[in-house]
C-alpha positions as CSV (number, residue, x, y, z in Angstrom):
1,X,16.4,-12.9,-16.0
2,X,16.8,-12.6,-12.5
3,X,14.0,-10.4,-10.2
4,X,15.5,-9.0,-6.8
5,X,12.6,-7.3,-5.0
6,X,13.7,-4.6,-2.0
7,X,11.6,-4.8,1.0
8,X,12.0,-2.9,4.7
9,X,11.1,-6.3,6.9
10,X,7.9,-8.6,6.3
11,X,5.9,-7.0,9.2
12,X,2.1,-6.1,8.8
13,X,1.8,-3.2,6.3
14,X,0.4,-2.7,2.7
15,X,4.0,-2.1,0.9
16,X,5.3,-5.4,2.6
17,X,2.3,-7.1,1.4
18,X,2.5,-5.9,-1.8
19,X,5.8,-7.0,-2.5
20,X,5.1,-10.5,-1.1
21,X,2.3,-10.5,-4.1
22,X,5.2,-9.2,-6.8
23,X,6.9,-11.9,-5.7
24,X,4.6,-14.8,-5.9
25,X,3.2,-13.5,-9.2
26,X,7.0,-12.9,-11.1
27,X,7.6,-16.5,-9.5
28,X,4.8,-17.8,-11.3
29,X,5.4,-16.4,-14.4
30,X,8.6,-18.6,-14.0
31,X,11.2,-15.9,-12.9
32,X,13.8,-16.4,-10.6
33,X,13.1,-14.5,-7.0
34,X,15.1,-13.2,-4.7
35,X,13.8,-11.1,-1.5
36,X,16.0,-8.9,-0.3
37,X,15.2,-7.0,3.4
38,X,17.2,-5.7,5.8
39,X,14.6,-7.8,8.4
40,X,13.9,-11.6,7.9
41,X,11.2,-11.3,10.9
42,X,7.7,-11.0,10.0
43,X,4.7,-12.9,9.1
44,X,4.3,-12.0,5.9
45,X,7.4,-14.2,4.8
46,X,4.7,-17.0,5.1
47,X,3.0,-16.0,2.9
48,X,5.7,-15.6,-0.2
49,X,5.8,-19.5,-2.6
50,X,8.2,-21.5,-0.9
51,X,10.4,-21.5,-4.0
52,X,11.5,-18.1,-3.5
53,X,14.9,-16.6,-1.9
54,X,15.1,-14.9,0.9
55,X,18.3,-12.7,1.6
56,X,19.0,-10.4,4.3
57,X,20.5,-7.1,3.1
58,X,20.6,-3.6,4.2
59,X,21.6,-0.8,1.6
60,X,23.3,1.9,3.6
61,X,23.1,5.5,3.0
62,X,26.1,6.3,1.4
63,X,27.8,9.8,2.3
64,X,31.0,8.8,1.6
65,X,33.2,7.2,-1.3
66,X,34.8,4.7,0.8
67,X,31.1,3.8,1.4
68,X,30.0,3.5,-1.8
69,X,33.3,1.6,-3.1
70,X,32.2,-1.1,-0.5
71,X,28.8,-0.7,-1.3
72,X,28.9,-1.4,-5.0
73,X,31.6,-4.4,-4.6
74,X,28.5,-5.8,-1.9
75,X,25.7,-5.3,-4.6
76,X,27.5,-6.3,-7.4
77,X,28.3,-9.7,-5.8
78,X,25.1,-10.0,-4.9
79,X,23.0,-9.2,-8.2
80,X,24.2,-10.7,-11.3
81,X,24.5,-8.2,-14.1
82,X,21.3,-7.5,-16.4
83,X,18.8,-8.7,-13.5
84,X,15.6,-6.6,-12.9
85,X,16.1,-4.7,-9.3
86,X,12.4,-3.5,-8.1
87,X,12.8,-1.0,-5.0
88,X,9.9,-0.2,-2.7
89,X,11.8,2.5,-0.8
90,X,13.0,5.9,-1.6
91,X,17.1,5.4,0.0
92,X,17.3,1.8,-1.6
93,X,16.0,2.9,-4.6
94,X,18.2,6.6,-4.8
95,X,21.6,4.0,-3.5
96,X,21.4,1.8,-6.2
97,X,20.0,4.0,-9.0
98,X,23.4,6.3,-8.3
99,X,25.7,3.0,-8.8
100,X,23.9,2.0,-11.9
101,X,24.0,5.6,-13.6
102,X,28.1,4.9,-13.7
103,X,28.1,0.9,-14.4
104,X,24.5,0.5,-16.1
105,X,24.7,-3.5,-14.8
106,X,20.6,-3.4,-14.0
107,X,17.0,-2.9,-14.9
108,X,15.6,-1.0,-11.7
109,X,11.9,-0.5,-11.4
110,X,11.2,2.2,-8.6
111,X,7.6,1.6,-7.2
112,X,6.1,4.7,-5.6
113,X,4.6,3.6,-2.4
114,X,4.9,7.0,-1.2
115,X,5.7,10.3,-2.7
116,X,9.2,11.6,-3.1
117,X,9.0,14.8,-1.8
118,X,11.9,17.1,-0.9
119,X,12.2,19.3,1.7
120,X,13.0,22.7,1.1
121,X,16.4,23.9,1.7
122,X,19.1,25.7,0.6
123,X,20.7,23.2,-1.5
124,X,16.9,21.3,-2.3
125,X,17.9,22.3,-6.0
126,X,20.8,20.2,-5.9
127,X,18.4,16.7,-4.5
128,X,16.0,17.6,-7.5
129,X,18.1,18.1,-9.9
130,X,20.1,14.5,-8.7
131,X,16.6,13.1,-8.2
132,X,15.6,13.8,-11.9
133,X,19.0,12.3,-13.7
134,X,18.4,9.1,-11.2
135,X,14.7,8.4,-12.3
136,X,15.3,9.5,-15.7
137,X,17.8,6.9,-16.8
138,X,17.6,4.3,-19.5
139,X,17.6,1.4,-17.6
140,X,15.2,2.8,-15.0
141,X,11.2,2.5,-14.8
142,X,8.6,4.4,-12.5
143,X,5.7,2.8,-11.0
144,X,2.8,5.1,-10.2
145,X,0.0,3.4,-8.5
146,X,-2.4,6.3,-9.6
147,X,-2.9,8.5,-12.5
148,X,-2.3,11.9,-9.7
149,X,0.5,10.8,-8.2
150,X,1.6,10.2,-12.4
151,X,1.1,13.4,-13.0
152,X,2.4,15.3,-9.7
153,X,5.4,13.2,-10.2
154,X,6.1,14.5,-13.7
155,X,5.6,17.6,-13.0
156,X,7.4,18.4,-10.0
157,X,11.0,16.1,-11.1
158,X,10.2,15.9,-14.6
159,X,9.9,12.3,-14.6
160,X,9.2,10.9,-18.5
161,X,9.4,7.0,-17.9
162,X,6.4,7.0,-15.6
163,X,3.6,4.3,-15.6
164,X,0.8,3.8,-13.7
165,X,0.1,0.2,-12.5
166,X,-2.3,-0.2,-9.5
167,X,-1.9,-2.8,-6.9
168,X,-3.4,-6.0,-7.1
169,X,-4.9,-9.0,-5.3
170,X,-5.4,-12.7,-6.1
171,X,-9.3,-12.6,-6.5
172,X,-9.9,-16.3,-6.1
173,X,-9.5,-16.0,-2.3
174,X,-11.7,-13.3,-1.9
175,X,-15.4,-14.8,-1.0
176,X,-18.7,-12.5,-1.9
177,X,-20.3,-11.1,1.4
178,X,-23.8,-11.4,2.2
179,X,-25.1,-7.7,3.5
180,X,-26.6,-7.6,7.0
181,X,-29.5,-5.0,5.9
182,X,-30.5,-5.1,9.9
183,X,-27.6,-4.6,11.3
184,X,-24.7,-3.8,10.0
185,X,-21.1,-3.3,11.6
186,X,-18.1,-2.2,9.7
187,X,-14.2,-2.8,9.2
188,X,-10.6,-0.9,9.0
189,X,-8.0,-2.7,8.4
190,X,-4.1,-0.9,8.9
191,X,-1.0,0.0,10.8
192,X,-1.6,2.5,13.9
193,X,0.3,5.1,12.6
194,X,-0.3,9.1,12.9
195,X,-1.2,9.0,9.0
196,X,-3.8,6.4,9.2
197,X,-6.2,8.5,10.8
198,X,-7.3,6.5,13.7
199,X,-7.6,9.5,16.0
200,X,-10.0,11.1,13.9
201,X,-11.7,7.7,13.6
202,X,-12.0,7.8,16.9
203,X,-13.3,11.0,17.5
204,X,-16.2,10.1,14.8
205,X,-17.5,7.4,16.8
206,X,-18.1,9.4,19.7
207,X,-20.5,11.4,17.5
208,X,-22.0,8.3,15.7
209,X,-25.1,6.4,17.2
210,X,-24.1,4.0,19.4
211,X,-25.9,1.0,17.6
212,X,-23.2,1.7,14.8
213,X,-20.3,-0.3,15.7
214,X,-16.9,-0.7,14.1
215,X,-13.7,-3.3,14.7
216,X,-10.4,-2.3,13.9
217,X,-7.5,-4.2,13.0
218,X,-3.6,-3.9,12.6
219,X,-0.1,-3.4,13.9
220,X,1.4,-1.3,16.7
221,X,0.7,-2.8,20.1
222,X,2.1,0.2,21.7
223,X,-0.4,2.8,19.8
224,X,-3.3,0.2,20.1
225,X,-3.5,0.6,23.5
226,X,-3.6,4.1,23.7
227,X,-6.5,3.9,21.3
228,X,-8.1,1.1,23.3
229,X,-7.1,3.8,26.6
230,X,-8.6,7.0,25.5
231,X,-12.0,4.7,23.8
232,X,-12.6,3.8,27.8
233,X,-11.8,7.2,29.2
234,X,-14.1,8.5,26.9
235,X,-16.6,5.8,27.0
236,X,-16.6,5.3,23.7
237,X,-17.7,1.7,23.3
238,X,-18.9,1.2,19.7
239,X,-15.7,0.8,18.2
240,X,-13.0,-2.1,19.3
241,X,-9.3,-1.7,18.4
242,X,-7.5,-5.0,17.8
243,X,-4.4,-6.5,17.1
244,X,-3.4,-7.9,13.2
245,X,-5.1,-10.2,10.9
246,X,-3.1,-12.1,8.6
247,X,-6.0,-13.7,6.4
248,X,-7.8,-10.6,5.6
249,X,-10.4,-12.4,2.8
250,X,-11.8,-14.2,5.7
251,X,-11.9,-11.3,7.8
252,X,-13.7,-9.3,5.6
253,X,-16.2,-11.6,4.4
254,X,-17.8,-11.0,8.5
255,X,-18.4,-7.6,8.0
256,X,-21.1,-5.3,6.1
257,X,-19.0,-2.0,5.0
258,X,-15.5,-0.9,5.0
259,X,-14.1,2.1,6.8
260,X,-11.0,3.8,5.7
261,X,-9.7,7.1,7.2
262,X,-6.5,7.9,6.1
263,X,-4.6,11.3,6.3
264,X,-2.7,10.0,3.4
265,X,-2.5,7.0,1.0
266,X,-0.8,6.7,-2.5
267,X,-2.9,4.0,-3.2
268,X,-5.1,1.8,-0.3
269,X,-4.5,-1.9,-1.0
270,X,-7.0,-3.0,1.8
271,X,-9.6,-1.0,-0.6
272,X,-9.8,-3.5,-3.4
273,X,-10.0,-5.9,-0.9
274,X,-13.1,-4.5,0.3
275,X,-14.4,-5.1,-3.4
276,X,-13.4,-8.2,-4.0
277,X,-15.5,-9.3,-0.8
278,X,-18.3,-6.8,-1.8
279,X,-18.4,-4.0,0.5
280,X,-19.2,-1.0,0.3
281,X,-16.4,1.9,1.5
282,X,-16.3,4.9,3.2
283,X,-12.8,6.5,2.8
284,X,-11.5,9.8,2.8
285,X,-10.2,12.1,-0.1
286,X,-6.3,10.7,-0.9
287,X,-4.9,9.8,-4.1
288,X,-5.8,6.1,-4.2
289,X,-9.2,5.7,-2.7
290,X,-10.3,8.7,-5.0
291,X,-9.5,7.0,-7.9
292,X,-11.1,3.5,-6.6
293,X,-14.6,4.2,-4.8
294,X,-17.6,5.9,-6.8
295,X,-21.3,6.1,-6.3
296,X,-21.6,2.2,-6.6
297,X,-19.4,1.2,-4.4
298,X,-19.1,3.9,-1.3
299,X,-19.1,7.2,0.0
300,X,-15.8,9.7,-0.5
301,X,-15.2,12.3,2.9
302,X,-12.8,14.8,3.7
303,X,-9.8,13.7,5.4
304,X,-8.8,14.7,8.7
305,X,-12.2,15.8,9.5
306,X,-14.5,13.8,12.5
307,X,-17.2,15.3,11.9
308,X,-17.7,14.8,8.2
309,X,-16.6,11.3,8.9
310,X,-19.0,10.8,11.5
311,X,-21.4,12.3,9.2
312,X,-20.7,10.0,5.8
313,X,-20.4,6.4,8.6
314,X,-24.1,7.4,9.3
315,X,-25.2,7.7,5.8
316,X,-23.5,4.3,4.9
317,X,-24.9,2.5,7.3
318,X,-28.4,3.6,6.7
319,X,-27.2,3.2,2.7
320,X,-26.5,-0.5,3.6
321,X,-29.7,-1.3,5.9
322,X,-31.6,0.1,3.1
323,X,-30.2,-2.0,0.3
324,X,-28.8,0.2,-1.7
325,X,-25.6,-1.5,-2.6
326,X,-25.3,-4.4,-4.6
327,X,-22.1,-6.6,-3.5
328,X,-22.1,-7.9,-7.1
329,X,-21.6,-5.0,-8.6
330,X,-19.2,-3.8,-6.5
331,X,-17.5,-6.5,-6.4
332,X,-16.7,-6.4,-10.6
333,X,-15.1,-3.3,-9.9
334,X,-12.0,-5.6,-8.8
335,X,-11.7,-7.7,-11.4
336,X,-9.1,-4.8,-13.4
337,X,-7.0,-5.4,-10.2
338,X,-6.8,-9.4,-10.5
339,X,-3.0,-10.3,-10.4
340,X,-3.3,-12.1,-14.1
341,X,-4.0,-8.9,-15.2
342,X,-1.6,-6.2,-13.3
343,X,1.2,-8.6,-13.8
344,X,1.4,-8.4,-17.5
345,X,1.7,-4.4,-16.8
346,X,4.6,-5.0,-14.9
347,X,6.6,-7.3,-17.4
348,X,5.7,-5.1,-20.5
349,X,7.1,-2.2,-18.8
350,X,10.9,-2.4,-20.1
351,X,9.3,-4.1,-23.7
């Protein structure tokens, strides 16, 4: 059989890296791979087995039937009949899934990256009641990468072919950090985007002691600089915003404790990560980190809130100087996220 994986572009992001892993790991498992994106740019492709296809192709948003008769003649020469079809996207995923419910020629595995929300309107009815018979097909299977978003998914569409499979990572490149108990200086790793909470990151290191100091890294050269902007007007100097880092087990390994202050995250791949190289996390109340940092292994804080932030990067740092984390044990916390292990999830799913 066949696996076709959907992806946006291969630009820095957790979905794109993700499917770069699904990739590698179906590949090795001896499937045939295809990448499909609308963007061949990014450096993430170098990072996919150089076995694997890459094709560039863009699923429209159909709104017409001549669009979808030219459409479906496009897919169907693409994708040979009975392949697997795994979407990372909401439109590529609701495109195809409407095709297949007529000429049932696929296996399409939907992965929820984000939630499928639908905004209320008149004829909102009508999109849940289309979203339900889409997900709800034979031939289709739902990825949650959490046990809420499971649930909150089943109950809101009435989803019944829902399984949660987290992310996962390929621990071997991951290398055990050695906690600076003197002075430690912590991480983020992410996209500037509005939903990463970078603003609010900001505005917790201007209430943080100055000794506590913080490097950020990721994508968005445009919003970086406004960051690195208002940090100077504000002379805020304890926290650096820089651009993206491809190897991210080596970046890790430098640093003591893992900062994560999201305004939303399904699931927060950068967070096992953090284990795998044993630090200790500070993150803020979403779906994913909830589920993956306890006592053990790190501090939960409200989200959009500075001052709480502020407040928990202050009690992990002093948590770290004093010892109390062991980078062994947190690190075992990964090990259920190894890609041996997630990857035999994924091919039982249509078993």
């Amino acid at each position: 059989m066949r696996v076709y994986i959907m992806i946006w572009n291969f630009f820095v992001g957790g979905a794109q890296k993700y499917a770069v892993f699904l990739a590698n790991a179906y590949s090795e498992k001896g499937y045939t791979v295809t990448v499909l994106t609308s963007n061949i740019d990014g450096p993430f492709k170098d990072l996919l087995l150089p076995n694997i296809e890459v094709k560039v192709f863009r699923v429209p948003v159909v709104k017409s039937l001549k669009r979808l008769v030219s459409f479906s003649k496009a897919l169907n020469k693409l994708i040979e009949p009975g392949s697997l079809i795994i979407c990372n996207g909401p439109n590529n995923f609701r495109q195809i899934a409407r095709l297949n419910l007529f000429f049932r020629r696929w296996k399409i595995l939907q992965v929820l990256h984000n939630d499928n929300n639908i905004q209320k309107s008149t004829f909102s009815f009508l999109k849940t009641f289309e979203v339900r018979v889409l997900f709800n097909q034979k031939h289709v299977r739902v990825i949650a990468l959490t046990h809420k978003q499971k649930i909150d998914h089943e109950n809101r569409l009435g989803l019944r072919n829902v399984s949660v499979i987290p992310n996962f990572i390929e621990l071997k490149d991951f290398t055990l950090t050695t906690l600076s108990k003197k002075n430690p200086i912590g991480v983020s790793l992410g996209r500037y985007a509005p939903e990463k909470g970078y603003d609010v990151l900001l505005s917790a290191m201007k209430q943080v002691s100055k000794g506590i100091r913080l490097d950020v890294y990721g994508a968005g050269e445009k919003e970086r600089l406004r960051l690195v902007k208002e940090a100077e007007q504000e002379n805020v100097s304890n926290i650096r915003f820089n651009g993206p880092v491809l190897n991210v087990p080596e970046t890790l390994y430098k640093y003591d404790f893992y900062v994560l202050p999201s305004q939303s995250e399904s699931f927060g791949l950068v967070l096992i990560e953090a284990n795998a190289c044993g630090l200790p996390i500070i993150a803020t109340d979403c779906d994913g980190p909830m589920e993956i940092v306890d006592n053990e292994s790190g501090l939960i804080v409200p989200k959009n809130n500075a001052t709480d932030l502020a407040k928990g990067i202050t009690q992990l740092h002093k948590l770290v100087q004093d010892g109390y984390y062991d980078p062994k044990v947190i690190r075992q916390k990964s090990l259920k996220y190894g890609t041996e292990n997630v990857i035999e999830l994924y091919l039982g799913v249509f078993d």
